[in-house]
C-alpha positions in Angstrom: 268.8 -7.4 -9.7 265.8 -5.9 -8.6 263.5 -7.5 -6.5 260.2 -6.3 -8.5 261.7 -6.8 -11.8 262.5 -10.8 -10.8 258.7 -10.8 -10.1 257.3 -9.3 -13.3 260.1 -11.6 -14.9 258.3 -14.7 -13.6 254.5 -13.4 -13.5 254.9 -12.5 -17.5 257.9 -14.6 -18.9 256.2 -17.9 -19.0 253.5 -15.8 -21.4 256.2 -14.4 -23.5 258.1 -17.6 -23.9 254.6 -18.9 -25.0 254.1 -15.9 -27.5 257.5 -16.2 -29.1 257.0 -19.6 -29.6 253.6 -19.4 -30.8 254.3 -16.9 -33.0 257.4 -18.2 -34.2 255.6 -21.6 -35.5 253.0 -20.5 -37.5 250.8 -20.0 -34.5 251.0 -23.9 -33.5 249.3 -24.5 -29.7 250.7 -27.4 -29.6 254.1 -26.3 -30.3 254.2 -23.6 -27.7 252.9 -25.3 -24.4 256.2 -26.9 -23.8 257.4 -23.9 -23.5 254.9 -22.4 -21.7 255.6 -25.5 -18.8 259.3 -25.3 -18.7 259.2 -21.1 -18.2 256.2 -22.0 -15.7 259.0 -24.4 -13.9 261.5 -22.3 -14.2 259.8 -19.1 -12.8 258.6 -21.2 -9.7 261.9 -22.2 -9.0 263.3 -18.7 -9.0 260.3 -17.8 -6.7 261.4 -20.0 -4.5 265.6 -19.2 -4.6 264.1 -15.8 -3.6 261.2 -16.2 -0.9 262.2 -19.9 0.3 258.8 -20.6 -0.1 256.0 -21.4 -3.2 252.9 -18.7 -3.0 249.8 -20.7 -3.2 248.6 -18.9 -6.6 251.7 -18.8 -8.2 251.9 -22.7 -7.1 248.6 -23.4 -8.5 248.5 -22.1 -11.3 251.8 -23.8 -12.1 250.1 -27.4 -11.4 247.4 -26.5 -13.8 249.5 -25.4 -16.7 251.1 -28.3 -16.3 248.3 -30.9 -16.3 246.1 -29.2 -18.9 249.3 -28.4 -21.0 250.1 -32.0 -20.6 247.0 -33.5 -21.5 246.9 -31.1 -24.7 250.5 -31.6 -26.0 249.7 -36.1 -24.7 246.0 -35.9 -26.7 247.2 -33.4 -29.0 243.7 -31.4 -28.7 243.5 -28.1 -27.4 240.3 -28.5 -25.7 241.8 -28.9 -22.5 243.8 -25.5 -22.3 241.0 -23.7 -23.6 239.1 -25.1 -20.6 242.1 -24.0 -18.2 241.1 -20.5 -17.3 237.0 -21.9 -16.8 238.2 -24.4 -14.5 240.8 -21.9 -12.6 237.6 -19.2 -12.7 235.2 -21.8 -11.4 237.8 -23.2 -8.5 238.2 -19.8 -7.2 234.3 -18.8 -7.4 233.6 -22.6 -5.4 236.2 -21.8 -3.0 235.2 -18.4 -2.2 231.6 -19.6 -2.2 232.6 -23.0 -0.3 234.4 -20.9 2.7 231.9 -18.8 3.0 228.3 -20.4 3.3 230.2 -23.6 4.5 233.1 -22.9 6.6 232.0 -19.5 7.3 235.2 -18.1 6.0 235.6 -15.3 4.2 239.3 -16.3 2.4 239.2 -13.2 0.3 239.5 -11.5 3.9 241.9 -13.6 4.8 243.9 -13.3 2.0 243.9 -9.3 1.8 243.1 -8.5 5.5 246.6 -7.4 5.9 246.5 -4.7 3.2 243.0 -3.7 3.5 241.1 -3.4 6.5 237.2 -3.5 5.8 233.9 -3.9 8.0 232.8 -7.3 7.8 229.7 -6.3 5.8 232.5 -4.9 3.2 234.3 -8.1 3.0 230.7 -9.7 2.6 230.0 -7.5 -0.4 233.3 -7.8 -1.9 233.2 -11.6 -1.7 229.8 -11.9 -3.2 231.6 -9.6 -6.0 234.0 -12.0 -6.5 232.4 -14.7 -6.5 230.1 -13.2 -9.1 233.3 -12.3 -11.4 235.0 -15.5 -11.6 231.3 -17.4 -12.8 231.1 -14.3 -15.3 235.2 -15.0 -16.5 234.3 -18.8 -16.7 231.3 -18.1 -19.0 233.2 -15.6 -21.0 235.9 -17.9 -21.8 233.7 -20.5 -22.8 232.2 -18.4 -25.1 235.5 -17.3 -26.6 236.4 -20.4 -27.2 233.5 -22.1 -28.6 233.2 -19.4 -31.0 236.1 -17.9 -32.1 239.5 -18.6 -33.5 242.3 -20.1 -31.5 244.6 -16.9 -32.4 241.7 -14.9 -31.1 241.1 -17.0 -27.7 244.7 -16.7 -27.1 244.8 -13.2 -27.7 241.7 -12.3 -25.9 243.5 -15.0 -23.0 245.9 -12.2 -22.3 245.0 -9.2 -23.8 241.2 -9.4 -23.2 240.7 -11.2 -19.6 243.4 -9.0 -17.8 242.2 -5.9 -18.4 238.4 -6.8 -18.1 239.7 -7.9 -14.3 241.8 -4.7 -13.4 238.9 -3.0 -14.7 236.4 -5.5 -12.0 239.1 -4.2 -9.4 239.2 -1.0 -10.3 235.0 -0.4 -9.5 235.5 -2.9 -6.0 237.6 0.9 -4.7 234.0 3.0 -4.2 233.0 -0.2 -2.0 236.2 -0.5 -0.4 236.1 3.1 0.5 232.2 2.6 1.6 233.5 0.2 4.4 237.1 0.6 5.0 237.4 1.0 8.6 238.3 4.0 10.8 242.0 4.1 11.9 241.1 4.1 15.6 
C-alpha cells in the first residue's frame, strides 16, 4: 500500500470513525469518543509498524484524546473535549512562547529548519505569528463552544478550524519568501 495513503489513513480515520459513529447515534458525544480513542490507538500503532518510531504531534495529540475522551465518556460531560483543542492551542502557543523568551529557542525553527531555510529575523516573525494564532484558535473555540450547539462545535472542530489554519499558513508564504535565505 502506499506510503502517503497509510498516512492520510491515520491523520483522518480516527475523525471518520468519530463521524460515523456520531452520526450513526443520533449525534451522541458520548457514544462516539470510544471510537474516536481506539482509531487514535490504532492509527499510532500503524505509525509505528511503519516509521519504528512515535512523531511527537501525532503522540501527543493521541495522549490528549485519550485523557479528555476519558474524562468525558468517566464524567459523562462533554466539557472536557470541548476544552481539548483550547488546551492543545494554548500548549503549543506556551511552548513556542516558553522556548523562545526563556530558552531562547526558536522550536518552530527547529522543527521546520530542514524544509525551510529562513533569516533568523524570519523565524522571529513567524514564531511571533504563531504564537499569536494558537491564542486566537484557543479563544475561538471557546467561543464556539460556549455558544453554540454541540453538532455545530463538532462541525466547526473539523470543518471550521482546519481551513481557518491552512488559510493562517497560507499568508505566513509572503514572509517566508521576505526572509528565505539565498542558496549560497
Amino acid at each position: 500500500m502506499n506510503k502517503s495513503f497509510i498516512k492520510f489513513v491515520t491523520d483522518f480515520g480516527p475523525l471518520l470513525a468519530f463521524f460515523i459513529i456520531y452520526y450513526k447515534n443520533d449525534k451522541d458525544l458520548v457514544s462516539a469518543i470510544p471510537a474516536l480513542i481506539i482509531a487514535t490507538l490504532i492509527a499510532i500503532c500503524v505509525i509505528y509498524m511503519l516509521e519504528k518510531r512515535i512523531p511527537v504531534l501525532p503522540l501527543m495529540g493521541a495522549i490528549l484524546v485519550c485523557l479528555f475522551g476519558g474524562l468525558t465518556i468517566f464524567f459523562d460531560n462533554p466539557i472536557f473535549i470541548y476544552l481539548k483543542p483550547t488546551i492543545i492551542n494554548l500548549i503549543f502557543a506556551f511552548a513556542l512562547f516558553f522556548g523562545k523568551v526563556v530558552l531562547n529557542k526558536n522550536f518552530l525553527k527547529k522543527l521546520f529548519e530542514s524544509s525551510i531555510k529562513l533569516e533568523e529575523a524570519g523565524w522571529d516573525k513567524l514564531i511571533i505569528r504563531w504564537i499569536v494564532f494558537f491564542i486566537f484558535l484557543a479563544i475561538l473555540n471557546e467561543a464556539v463552544w460556549r455558544t453554540q450547539t454541540e453538532e455545530f462545535w463538532i462541525n466547526f472542530k473539523v470543518w471550521g478550524i482546519l481551513p481557518i489554519t491552512f488559510i493562517f499558513t497560507a499568508f505566513q508564504l509572503p514572509l517566508i519568501q521576505k526572509y528565505k535565505k539565498s542558496e549560497e
